[in-house]
LOVOGU-486025 format. One record per atom (N, C-alpha, C): residue number from 1; residue in one letter; atom name; y, z, x. Coordinates in nm, 3 decimals, m for minus. Layout:
REM LOVOGU-486025
    i  aa  at       yy       zz       xx
  NUM   A  CA        Y        Z        X
...
***
This chain:
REM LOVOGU-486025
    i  aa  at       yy       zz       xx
    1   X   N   12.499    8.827   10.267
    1   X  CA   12.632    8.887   10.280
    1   X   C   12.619    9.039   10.276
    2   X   N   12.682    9.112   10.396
    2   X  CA   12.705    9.250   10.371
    2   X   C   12.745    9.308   10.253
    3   X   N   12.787    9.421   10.250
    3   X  CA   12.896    9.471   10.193
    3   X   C   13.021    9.476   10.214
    4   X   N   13.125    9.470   10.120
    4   X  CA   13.258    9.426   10.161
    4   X   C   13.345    9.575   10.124
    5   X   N   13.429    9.586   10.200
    5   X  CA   13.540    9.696   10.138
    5   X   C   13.646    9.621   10.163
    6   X   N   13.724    9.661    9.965
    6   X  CA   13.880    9.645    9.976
    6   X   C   13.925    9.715   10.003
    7   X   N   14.080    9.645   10.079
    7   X  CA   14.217    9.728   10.056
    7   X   C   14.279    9.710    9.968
    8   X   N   14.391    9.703    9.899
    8   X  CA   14.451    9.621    9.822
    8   X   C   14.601    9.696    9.869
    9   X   N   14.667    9.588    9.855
    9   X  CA   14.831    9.627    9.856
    9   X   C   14.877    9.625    9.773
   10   X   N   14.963    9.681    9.727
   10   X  CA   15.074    9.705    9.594
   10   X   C   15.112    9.576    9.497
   11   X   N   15.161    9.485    9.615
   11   X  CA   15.162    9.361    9.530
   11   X   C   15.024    9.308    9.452
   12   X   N   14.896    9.367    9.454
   12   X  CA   14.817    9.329    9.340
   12   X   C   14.796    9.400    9.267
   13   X   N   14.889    9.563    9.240
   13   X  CA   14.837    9.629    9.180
   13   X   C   14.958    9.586    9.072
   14   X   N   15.114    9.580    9.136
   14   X  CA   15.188    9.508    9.013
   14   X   C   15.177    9.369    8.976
   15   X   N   15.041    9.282    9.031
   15   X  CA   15.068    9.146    8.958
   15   X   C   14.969    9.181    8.867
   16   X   N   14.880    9.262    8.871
   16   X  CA   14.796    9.292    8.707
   16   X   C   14.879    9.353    8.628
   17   X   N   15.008    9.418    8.665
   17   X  CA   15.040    9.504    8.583
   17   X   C   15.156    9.385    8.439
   18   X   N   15.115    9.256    8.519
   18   X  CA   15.217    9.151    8.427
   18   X   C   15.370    9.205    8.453
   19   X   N   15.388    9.332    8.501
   19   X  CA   15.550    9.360    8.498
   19   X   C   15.696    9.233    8.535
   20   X   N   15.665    9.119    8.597
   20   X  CA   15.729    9.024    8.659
   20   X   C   15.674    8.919    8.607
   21   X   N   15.788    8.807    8.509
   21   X  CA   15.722    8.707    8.500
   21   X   C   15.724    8.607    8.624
   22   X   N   15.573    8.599    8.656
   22   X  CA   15.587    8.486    8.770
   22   X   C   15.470    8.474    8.743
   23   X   N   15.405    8.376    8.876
   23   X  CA   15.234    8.371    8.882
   23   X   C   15.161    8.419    8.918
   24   X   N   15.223    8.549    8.942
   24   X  CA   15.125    8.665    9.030
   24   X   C   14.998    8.747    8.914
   25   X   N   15.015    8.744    8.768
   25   X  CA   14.948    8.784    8.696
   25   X   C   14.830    8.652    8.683
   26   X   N   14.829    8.551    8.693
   26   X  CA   14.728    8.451    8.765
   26   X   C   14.673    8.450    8.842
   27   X   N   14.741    8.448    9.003
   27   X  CA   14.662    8.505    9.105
   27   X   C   14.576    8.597    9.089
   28   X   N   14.673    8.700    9.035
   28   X  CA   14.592    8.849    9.041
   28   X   C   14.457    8.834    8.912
   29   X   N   14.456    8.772    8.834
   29   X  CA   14.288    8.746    8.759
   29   X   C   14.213    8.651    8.862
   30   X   N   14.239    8.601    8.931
   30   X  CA   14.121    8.465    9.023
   30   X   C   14.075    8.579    9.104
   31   X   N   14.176    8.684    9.156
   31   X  CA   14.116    8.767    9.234
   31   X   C   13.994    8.885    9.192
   32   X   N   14.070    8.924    9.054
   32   X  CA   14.019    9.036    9.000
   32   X   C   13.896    8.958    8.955
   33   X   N   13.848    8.751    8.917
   33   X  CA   13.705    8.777    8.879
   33   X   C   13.612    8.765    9.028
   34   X   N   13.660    8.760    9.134
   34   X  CA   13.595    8.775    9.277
   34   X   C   13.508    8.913    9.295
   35   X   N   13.631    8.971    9.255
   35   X  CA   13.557    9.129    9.262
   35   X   C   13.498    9.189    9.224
   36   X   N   13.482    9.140    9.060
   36   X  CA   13.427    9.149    8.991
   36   X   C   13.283    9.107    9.000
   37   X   N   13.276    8.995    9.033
   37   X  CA   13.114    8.910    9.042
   37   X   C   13.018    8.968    9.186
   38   X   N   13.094    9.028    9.259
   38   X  CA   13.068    9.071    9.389
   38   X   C   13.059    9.262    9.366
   39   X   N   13.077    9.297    9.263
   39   X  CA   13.056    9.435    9.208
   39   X   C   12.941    9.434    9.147
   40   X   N   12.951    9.360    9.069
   40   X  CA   12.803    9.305    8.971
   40   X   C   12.679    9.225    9.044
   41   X   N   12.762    9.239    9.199
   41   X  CA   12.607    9.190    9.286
   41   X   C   12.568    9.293    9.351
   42   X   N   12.631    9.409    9.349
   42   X  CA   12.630    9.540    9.390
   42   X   C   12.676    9.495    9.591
   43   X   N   12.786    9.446    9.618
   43   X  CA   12.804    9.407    9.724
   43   X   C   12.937    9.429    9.776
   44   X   N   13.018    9.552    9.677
   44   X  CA   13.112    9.636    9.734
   44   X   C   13.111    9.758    9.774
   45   X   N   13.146    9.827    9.920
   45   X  CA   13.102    9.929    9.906
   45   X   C   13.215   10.053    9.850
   46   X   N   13.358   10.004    9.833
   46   X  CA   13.481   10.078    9.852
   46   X   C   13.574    9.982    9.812
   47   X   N   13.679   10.040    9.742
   47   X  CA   13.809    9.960    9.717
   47   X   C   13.889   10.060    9.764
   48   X   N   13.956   10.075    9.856
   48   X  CA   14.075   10.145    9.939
   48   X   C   14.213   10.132    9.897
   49   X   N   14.301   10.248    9.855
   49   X  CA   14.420   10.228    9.811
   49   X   C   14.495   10.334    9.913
   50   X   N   14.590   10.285    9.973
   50   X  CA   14.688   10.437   10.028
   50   X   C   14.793   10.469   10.014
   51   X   N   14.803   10.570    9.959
   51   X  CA   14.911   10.640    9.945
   51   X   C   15.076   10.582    9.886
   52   X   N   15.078   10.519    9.989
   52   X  CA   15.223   10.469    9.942
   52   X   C   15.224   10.309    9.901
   53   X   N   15.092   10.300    9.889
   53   X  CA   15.069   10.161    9.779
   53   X   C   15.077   10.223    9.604
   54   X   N   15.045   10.387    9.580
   54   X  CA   15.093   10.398    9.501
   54   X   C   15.259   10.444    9.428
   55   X   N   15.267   10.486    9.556
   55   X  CA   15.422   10.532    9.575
   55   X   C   15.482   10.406    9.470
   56   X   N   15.438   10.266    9.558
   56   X  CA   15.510   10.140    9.525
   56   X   C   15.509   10.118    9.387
   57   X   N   15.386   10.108    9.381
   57   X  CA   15.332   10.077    9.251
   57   X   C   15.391   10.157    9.119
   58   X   N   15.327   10.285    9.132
   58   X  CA   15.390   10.392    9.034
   58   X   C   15.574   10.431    9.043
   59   X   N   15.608   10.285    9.004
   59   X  CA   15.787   10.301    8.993
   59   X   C   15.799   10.303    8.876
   60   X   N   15.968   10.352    8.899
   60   X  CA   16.009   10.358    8.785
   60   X   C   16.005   10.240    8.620
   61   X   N   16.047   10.146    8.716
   61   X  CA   15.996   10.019    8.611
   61   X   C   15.916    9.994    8.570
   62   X   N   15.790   10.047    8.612
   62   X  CA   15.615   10.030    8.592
   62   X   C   15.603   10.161    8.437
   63   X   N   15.674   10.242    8.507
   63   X  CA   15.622   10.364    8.411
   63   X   C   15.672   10.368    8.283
   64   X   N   15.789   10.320    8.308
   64   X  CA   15.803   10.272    8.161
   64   X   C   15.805   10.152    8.086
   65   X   N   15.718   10.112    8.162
   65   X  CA   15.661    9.991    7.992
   65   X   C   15.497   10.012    8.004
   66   X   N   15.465   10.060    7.880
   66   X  CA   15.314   10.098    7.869
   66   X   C   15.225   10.021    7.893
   67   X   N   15.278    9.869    7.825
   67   X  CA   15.196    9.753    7.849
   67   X   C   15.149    9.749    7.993
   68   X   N   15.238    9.760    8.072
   68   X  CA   15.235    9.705    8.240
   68   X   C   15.102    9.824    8.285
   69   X   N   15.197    9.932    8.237
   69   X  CA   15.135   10.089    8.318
   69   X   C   14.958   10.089    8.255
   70   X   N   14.907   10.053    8.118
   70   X  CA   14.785   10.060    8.067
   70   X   C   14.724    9.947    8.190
   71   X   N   14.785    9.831    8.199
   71   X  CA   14.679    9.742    8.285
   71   X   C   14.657    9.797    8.404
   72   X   N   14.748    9.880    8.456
   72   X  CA   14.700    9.913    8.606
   72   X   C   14.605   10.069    8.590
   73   X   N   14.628   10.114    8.503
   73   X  CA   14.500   10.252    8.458
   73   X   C   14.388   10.189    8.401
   74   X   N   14.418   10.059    8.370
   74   X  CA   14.269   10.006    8.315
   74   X   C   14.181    9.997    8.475
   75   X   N   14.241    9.895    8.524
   75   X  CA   14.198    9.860    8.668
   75   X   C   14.147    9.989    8.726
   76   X   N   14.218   10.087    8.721
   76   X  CA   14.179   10.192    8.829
   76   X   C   14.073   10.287    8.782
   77   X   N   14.081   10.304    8.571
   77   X  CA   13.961   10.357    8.547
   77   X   C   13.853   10.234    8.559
   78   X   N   13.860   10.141    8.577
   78   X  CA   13.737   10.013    8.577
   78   X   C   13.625   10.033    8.710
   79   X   N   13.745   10.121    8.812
   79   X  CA   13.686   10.081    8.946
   79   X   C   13.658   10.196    9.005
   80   X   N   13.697   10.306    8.907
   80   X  CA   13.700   10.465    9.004
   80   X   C   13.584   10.498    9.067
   81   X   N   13.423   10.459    9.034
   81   X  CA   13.354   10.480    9.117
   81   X   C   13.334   10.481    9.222
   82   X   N   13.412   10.304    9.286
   82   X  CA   13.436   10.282    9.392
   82   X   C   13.547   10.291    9.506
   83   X   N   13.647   10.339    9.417
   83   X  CA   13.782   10.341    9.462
   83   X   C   13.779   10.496    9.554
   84   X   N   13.867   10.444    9.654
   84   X  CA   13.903   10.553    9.784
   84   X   C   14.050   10.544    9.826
   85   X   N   14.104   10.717    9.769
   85   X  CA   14.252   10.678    9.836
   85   X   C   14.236   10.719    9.961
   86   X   N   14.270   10.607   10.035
   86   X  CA   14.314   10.632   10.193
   86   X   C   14.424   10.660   10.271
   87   X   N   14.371   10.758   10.357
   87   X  CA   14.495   10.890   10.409
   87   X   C   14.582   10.778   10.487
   88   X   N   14.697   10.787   10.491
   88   X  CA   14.811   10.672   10.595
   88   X   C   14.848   10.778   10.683
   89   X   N   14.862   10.957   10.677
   89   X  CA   14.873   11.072   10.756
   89   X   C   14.879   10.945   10.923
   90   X   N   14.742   10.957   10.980
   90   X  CA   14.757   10.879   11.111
   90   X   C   14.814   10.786   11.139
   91   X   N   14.901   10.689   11.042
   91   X  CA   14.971   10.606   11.105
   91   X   C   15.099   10.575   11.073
   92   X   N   15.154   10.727   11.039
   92   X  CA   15.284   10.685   10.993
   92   X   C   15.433   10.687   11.092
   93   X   N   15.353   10.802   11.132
   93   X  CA   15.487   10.808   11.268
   93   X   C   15.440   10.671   11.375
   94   X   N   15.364   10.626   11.381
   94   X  CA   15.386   10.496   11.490
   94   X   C   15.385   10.382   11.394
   95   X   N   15.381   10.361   11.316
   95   X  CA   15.434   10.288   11.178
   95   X   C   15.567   10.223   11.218
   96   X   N   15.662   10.384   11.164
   96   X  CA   15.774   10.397   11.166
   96   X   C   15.851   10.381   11.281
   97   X   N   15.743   10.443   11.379
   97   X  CA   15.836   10.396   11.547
   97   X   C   15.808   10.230   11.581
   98   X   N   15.699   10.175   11.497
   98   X  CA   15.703   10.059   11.610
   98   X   C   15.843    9.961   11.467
   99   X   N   15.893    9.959   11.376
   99   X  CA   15.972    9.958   11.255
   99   X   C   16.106    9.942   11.337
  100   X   N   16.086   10.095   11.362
  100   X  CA   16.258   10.126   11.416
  100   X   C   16.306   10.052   11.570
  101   X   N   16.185   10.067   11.655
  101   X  CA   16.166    9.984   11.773
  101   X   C   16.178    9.860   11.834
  102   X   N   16.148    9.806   11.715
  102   X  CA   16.189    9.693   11.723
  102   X   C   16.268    9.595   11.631
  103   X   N   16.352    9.459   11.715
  103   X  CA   16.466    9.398   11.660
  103   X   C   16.439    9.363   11.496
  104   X   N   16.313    9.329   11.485
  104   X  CA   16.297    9.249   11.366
  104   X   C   16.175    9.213   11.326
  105   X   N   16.118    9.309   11.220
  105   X  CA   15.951    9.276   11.136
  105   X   C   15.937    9.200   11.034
  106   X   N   15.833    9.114   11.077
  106   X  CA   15.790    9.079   10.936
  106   X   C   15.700    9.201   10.866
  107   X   N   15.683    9.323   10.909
  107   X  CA   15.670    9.351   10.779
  107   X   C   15.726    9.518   10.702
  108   X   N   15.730    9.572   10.615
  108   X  CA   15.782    9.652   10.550
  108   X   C   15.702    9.795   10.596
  109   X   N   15.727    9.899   10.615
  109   X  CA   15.701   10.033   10.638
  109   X   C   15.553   10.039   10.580
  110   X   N   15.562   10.000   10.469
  110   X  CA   15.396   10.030   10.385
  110   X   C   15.289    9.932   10.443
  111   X   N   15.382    9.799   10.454
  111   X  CA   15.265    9.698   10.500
  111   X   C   15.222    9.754   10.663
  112   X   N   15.325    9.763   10.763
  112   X  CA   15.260    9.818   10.878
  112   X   C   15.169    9.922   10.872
  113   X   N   15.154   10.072   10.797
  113   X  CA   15.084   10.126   10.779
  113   X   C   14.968   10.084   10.697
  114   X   N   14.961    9.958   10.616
  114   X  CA   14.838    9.919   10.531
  114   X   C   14.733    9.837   10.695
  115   X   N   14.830    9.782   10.744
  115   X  CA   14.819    9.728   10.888
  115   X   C   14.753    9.764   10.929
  116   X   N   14.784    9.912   10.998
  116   X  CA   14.690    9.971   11.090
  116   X   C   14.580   10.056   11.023
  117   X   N   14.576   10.089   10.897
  117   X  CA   14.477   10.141   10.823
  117   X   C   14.349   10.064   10.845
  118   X   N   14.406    9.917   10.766
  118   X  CA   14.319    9.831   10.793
  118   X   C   14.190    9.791   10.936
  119   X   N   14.272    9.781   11.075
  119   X  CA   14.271    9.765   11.178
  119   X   C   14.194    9.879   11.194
  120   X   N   14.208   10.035   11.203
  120   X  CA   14.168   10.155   11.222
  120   X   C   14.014   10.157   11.157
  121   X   N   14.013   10.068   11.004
  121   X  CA   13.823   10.098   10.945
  121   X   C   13.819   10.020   11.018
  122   X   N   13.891    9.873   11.036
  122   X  CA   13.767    9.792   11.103
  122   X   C   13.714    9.794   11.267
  123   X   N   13.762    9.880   11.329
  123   X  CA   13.775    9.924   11.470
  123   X   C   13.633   10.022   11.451
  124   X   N   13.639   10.169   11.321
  124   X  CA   13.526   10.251   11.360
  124   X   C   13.462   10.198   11.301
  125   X   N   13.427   10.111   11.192
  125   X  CA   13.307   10.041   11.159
  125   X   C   13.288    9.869   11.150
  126   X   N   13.252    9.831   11.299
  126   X  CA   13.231    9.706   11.330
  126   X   C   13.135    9.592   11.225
  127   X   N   13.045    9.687   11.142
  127   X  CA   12.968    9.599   11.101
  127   X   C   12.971    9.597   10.935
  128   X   N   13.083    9.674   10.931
  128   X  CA   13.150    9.599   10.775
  128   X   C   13.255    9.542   10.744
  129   X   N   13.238    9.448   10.633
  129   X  CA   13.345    9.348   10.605
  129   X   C   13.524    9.416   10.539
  130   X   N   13.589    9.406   10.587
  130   X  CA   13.697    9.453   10.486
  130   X   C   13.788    9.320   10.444
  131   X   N   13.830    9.303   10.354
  131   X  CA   13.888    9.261   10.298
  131   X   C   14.036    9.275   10.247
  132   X   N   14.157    9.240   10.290
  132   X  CA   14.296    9.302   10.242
  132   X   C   14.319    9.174   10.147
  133   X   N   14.362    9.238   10.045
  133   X  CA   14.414    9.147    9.908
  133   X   C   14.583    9.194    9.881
  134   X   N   14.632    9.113    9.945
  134   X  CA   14.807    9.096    9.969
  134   X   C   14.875    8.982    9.911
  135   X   N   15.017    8.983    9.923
  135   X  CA   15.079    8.817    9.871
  135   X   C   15.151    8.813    9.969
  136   X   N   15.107    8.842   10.112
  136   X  CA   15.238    8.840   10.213
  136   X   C   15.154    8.765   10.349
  137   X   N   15.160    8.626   10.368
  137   X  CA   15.113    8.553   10.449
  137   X   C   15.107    8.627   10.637
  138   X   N   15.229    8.737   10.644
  138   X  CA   15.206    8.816   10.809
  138   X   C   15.047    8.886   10.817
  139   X   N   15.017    8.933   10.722
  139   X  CA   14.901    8.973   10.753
  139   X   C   14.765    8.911   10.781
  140   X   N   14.752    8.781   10.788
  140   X  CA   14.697    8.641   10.863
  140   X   C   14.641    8.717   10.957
  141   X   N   14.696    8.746   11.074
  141   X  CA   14.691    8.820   11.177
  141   X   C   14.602    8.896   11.153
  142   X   N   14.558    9.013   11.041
  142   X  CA   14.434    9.135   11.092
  142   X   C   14.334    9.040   11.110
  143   X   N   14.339    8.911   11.048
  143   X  CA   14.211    8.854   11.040
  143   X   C   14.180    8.811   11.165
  144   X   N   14.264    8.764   11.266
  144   X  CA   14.192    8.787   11.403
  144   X   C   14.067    8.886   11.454
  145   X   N   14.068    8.996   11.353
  145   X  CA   13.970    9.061   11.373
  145   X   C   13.791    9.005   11.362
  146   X   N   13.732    9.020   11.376
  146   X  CA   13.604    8.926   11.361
  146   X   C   13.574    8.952   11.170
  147   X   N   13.581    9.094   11.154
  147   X  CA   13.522    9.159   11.042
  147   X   C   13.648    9.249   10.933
  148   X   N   13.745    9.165   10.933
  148   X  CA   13.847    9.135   10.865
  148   X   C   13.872    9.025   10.810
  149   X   N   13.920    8.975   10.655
  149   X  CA   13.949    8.859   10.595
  149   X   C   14.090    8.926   10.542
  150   X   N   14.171    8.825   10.520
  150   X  CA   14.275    8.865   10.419
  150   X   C   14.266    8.779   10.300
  151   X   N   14.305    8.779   10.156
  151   X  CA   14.279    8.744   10.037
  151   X   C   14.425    8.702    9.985
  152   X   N   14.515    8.594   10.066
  152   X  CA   14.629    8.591    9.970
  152   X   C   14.678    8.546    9.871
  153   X   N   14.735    8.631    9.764
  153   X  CA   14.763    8.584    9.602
  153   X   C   14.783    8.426    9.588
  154   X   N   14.884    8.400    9.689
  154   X  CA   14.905    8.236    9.644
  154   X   C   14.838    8.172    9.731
  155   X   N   14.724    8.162    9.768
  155   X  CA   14.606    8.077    9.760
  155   X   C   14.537    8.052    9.667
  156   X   N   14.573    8.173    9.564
  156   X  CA   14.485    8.179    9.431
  156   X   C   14.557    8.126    9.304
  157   X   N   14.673    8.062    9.323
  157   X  CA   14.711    8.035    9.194
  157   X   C   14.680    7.919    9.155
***
């Protein structure tokens, strides 16, 4: 196995954060020991976050309850070696135009831009794996790509 680079979307950065009782703080450990065992095989090269995955993340509701806010600074000091915030700059205005353009998306402003982020590494670098770790079944689709997987939460619960 290559090396893999994550993305991660917002929705796994608040299901570690426990902020919501549901099963997403489940999911989100099956995932987090994947990454884990695959770090410790030295077989990640990058965990990718952008921009307005923290926008999402770093809300108001998050920031104030410490409990929530410590698990997601744990995560991010756990991983900072590997962690890369990634610029969304290139894909926001056609983001937003293909959004406004059309009748009806499945998906949200951030996810289209996590979209084409995604699409964009795996386009200039053919011969690494990326990985998007989401809870939103539209993104199925990057995986048409050869060297794209998607990782969704509720497969993992």
């Amino acid at each position: 196995m290559s090396k893999v680079v994550f993305v991660i979307d917002s929705w796994f950065l608040m299901a570690i954060s426990g902020i919501d009782r549901n099963d997403y703080p489940k999911m989100a450990s099956h995932i987090l020991e994947e990454i884990d065992r695959l770090v410790k095989l030295k077989k990640v090269s990058f965990i990718y976050i952008i921009w307005p995955v923290y926008y999402e993340t770093f809300n108001t509701k998050l920031v104030r309850n410490p409990v929530a806010l410590e698990r997601v600074k744990t995560f991010l000091r756990k991983y900072k070696p590997l962690l890369r915030n990634g610029d969304d700059v290139p894909f926001r205005e056609s983001s937003l135009g293909a959004i406004i353009g059309s009748e009806r998306s499945v998906f949200s402003l951030v996810d289209k831009i996590i979209s084409e982020f995604v699409l964009d590494l795996a386009e200039k670098h053919p011969l690494k794996k990326f990985i998007l770790i989401t809870n939103d079944y539209p993104f199925y689709k990057l995986a048409r790509q050869r060297n794209v997987e998607v990782w969704v939460g509720r497969d993992y619960a």
